[in-house]
N, C-alpha and C positions, 0 to 999 in steps of 0.2 A: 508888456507881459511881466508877469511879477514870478519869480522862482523861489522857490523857498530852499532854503539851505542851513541845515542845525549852526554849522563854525560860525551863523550871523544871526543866530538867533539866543538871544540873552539869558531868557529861561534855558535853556539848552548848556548852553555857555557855563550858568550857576552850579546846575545839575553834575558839571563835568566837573568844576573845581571844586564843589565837595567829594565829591569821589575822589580826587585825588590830596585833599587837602587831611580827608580822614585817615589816608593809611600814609599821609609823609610827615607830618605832623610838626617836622621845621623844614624851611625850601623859601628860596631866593624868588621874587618876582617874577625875573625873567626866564629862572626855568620850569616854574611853573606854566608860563605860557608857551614855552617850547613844550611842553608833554602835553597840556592840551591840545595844543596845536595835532601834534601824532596820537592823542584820543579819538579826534575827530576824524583823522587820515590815516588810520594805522599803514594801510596799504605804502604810504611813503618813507617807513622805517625801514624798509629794503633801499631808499636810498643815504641814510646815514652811512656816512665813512666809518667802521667801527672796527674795534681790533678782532682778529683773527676769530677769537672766542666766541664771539657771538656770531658769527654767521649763518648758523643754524636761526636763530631770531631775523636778520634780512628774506631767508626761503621763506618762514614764516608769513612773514608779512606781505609777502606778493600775493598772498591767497585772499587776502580783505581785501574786496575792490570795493569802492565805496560805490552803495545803493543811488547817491544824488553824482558823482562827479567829483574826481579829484581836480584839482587846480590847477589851472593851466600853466598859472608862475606861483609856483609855492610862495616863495618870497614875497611877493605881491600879498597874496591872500594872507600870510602873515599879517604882515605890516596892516589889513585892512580889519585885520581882527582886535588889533592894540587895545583902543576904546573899550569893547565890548566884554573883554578879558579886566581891563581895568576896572570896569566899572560893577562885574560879578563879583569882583577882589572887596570893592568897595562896599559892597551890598553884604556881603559876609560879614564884616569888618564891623558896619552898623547893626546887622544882626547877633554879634557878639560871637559867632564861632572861629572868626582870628583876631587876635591883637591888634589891635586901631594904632597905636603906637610903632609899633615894630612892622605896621606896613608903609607908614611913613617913611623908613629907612630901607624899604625894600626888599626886607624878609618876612617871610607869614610864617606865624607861631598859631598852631593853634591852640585854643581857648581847650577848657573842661564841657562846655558847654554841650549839653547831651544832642546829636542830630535825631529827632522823631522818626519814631520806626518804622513808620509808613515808608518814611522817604530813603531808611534805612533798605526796608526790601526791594524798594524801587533802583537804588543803586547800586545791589548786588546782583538782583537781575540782568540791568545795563553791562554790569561790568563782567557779567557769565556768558555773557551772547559770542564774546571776543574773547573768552575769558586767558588764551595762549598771548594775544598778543599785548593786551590791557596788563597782563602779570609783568610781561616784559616792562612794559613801559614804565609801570609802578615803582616795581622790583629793583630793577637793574638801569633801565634807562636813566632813570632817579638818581642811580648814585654815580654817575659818571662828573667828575669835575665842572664847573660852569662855566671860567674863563681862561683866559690864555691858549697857547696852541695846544693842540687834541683836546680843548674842553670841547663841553657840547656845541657852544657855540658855533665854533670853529666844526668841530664834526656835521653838524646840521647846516650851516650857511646861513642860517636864519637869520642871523645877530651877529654884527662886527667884533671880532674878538682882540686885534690886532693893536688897540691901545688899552686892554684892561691889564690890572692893576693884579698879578697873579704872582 
């Protein structure tokens, strides 16, 4: 039997890192795909270790339960997303809306390159449906450090933080 689930599906996938690619406009690889990652799962932002501050955003997020099924090992479903998240990265990239260059190195720059408005109202809609927690993630989640101890990394579990370079 075949399930369908948006975090494996590619279109889906593209959809979500230009949403987030439009309002970050420079961002490191890998935390680009930690906030998709909590695009797709907002409901698991209640599990981030985060300071004091934000707790109010953890209540938040227990309220999204996901319509398909949150993951039964995050971690897992991570790591199964890698490719799929790469390869949206990669498709942007060819498409001209990030720097093909500077994704070689691991950072997305984005391009001037105008996104089509169609797909422009189609992303703000997406991103009004959740629009309490999708803000957080954008907003704030975004500019939390990415490695060493208390980066996100480390905050999320997702990604080994314990030999980066901070």
């Amino acid at each position: 039997m075949l399930i369908y689930h948006p975090a494996f599906d590619a279109y889906h996938c593209l959809f979500r890192m230009i949403a987030l690619i439009d309002h970050l406009n420079a961002v490191e690889v890998e935390k680009i795909r930690i906030l998709d990652f909590y695009m797709i799962f907002p409901a698991l932002v209640s599990k981030i270790r985060m300071p004091a501050t934000h707790n109010d955003a953890k209540a938040e997020a227990k309220k999204y339960v996901n319509e398909y099924r949150d993951p039964i090992s995050p971690l897992a479903t991570f790591r199964d997303m890698h490719q799929i998240q790469i390869s949206a990265l990669k498709c942007l990239a060819a498409a001209g809306l990030i720097d093909v260059e500077k994704l070689e190195h691991g950072v997305i720059i984005r391009t001037p390159m105008e996104i089509p408005d169609g797909l422009l109202l189609e992303m703000k809609g997406f991103l009004n449906e959740k629009a309490s927690i999708y803000d957080f993630i954008i907003e704030k989640l975004s500019q939390f450090h990415l490695l060493g101890k208390d980066g996100l990394k480390d905050r999320t579990q997702l990604m080994e933080y314990r030999y980066d370079f901070s």
